[in-house]
C-alpha positions in Angstrom: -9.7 -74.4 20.2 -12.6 -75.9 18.7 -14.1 -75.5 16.0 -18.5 -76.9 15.4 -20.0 -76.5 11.5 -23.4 -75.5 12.7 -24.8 -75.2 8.5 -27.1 -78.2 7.6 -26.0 -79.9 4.3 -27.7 -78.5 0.9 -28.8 -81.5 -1.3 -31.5 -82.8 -3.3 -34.8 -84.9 -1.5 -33.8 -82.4 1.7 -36.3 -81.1 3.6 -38.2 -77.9 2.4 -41.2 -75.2 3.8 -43.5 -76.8 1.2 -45.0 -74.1 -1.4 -44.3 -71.7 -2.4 -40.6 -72.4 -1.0 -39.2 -74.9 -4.1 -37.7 -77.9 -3.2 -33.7 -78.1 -4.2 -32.5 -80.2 -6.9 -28.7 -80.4 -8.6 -28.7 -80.3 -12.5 -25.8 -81.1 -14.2 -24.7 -79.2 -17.5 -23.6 -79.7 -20.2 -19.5 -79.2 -21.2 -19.4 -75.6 -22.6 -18.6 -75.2 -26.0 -16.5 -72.1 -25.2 -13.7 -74.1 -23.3 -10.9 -77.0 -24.9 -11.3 -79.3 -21.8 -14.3 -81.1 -20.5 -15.5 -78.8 -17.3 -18.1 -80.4 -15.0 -20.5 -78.4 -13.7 -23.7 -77.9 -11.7 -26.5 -75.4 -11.4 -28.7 -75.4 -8.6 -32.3 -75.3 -9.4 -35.0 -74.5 -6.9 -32.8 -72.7 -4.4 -34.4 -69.9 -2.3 -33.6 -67.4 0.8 -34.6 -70.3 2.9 -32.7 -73.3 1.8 -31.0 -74.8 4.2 -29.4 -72.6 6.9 -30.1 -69.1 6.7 -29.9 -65.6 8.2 -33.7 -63.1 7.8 -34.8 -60.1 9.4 -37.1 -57.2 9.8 -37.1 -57.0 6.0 -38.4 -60.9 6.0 -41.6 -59.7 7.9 -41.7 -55.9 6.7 -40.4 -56.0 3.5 -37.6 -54.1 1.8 -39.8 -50.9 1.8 -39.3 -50.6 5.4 -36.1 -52.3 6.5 -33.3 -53.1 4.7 -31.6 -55.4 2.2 -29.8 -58.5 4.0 -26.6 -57.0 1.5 -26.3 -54.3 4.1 -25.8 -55.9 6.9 -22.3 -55.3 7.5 -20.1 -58.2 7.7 -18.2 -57.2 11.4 -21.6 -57.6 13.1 -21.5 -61.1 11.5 -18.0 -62.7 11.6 -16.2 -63.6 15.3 -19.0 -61.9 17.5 -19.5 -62.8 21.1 -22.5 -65.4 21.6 -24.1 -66.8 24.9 -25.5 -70.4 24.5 -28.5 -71.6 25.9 -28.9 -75.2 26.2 -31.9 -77.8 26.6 -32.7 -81.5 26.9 -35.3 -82.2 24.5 -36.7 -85.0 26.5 -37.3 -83.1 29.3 -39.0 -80.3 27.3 -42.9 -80.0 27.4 -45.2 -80.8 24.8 -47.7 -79.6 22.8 -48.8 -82.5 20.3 -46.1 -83.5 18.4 -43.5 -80.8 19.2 -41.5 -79.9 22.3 -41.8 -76.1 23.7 -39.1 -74.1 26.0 -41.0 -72.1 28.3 -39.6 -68.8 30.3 -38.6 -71.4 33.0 -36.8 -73.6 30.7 -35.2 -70.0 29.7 -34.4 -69.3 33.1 -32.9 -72.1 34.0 -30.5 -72.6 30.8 -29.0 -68.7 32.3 -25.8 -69.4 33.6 -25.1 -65.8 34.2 -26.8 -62.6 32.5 -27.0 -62.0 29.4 -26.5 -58.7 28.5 -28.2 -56.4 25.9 -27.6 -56.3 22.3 -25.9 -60.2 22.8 -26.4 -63.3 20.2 -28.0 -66.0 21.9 -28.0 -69.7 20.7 -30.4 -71.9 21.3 -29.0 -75.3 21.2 -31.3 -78.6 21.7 -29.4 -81.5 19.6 -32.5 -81.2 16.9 -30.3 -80.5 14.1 -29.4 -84.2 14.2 -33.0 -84.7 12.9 -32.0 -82.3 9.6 -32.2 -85.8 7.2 -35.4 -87.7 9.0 -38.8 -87.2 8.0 -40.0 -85.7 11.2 -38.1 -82.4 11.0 -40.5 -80.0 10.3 -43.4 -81.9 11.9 -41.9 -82.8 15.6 -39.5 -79.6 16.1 -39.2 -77.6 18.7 -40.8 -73.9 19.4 -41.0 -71.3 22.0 -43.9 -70.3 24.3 -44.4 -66.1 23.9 -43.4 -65.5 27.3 -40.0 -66.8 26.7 -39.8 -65.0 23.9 -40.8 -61.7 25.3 -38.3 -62.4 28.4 -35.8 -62.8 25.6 -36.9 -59.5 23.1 -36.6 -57.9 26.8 -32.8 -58.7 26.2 -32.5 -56.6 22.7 -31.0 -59.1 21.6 -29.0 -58.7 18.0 -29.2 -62.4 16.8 -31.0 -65.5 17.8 -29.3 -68.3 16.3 -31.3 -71.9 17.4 -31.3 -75.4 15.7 -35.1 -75.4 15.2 -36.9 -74.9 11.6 -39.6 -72.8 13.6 -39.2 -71.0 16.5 -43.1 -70.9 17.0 -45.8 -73.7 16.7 -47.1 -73.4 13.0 -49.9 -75.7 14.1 -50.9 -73.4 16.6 -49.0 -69.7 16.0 -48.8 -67.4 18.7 -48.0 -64.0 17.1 -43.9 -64.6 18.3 -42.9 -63.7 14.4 -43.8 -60.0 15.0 -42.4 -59.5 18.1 -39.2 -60.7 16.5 -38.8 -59.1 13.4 -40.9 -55.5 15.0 -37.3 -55.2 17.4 -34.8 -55.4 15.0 -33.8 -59.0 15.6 -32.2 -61.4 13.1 -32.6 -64.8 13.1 -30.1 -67.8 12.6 -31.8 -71.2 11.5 -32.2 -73.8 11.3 -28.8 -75.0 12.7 -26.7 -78.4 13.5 -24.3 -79.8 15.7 -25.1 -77.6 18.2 -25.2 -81.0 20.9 -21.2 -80.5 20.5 -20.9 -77.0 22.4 -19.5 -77.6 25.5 -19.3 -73.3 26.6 -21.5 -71.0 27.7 -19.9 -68.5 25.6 -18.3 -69.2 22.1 -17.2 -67.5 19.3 -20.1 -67.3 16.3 -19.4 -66.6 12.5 -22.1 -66.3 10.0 -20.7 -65.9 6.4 -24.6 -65.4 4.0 -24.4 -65.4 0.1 -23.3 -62.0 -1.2 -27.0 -61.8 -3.0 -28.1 -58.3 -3.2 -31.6 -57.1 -2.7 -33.0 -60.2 -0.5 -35.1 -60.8 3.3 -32.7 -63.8 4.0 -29.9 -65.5 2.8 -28.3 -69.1 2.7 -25.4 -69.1 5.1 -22.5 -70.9 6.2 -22.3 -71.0 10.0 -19.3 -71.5 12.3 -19.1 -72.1 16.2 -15.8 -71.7 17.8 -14.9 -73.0 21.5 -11.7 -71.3 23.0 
């Protein structure tokens, strides 16, 4: 068995979506005055649905008038579900400007068998190993619509990929609708996903018990058996 921690590290000068998305910082307080010891503690100021590896839905692109709270969600469609792993070589990719795109080809031929409906699928390119250099949300990769339509085809459940974006927000294609319009959660961005050796793995998503939210910070586990 082996086990892959696919959740990107939380701390502060990270990577953020820019405004209105805060950037994270760490504060340290003070030593209560309400305790006999000296406690050491930290608040985290500037953290949002989207910092650092997180799990959205319909709700991120409907709102919570029309789909539901991330808190409902139930945990077993979550925690040691099945997911099928598609993997690609980043330098092999095509390009559009400064980011690489997977077309329905590239989809294609990452297929080791069928994937059947209602499946998790992970999309795994090695890009989380840019999580800490500059270029992470500038050079990333993203999906043509035709893949992403051949993959919606699927229903599937989750999309879990190692990408900040899965479309080009240089040059957006209308993939965010599509998405979120079928029901389909997304995983993101992820790391370490270079070190999955299986077509089929083990996945465990364990988000922030927040109530009332679109998306929510998550811890991420991949297991190989």
């Amino acid at each position: 068995m082996k086990l892959i921690d696919a959740s990107g590290p939380i701390y502060e000068g990270m990577w953020s979506y820019g405004p209105p998305f805060p950037e994270f910082k760490l504060i340290e307080l003070e030593n209560p005055d309400w305790v006999d010891f000296q406690a050491y503690s930290q608040a985290f100021e500037g953290f949002c649905i989207l910092t650092g590896t997180y799990i959205d839905g319909p709700a991120h692109a409907l709102g919570l008038k029309k789909a539901e709270p991330m808190h409902k969600l139930p945990i077993e469609k979550l925690f040691d579900i099945d997911a099928y792993v598609l993997k690609f070589d980043l330098r092999k990719l095509s390009r559009e400007g400064n980011r690489p795109f997977i077309t329905l080809e590239d989809i294609k031929s990452a297929e080791k068998e069928k994937i059947p409906e209602n499946s998790n699928i992970i999309f795994a390119t090695g890009w989380g190993s840019h999580w800490d250099k500059p270029d992470f949300l500038t050079h990333d990769w993203f999906m043509r619509k035709d893949a992403v339509e051949y993959i919606v085809s699927k229903k599937p459940f989750i999309l879990a990929m190692d990408t900040p974006s899965i479309d080009n927000v240089d040059n957006e294609q209308g993939i965010w609708d599509l998405i979120y319009t079928n029901g389909i959660y997304i995983v993101a961005p992820l790391v370490n996903l270079e070190k999955i050796s299986k077509y089929k793995v083990k996945l465990y998503i364990c988000p922030l018990n927040i109530l009332n939210t679109t998306g929510l910070p998550c811890r991420v586990i991949i297991k190989e058996e």
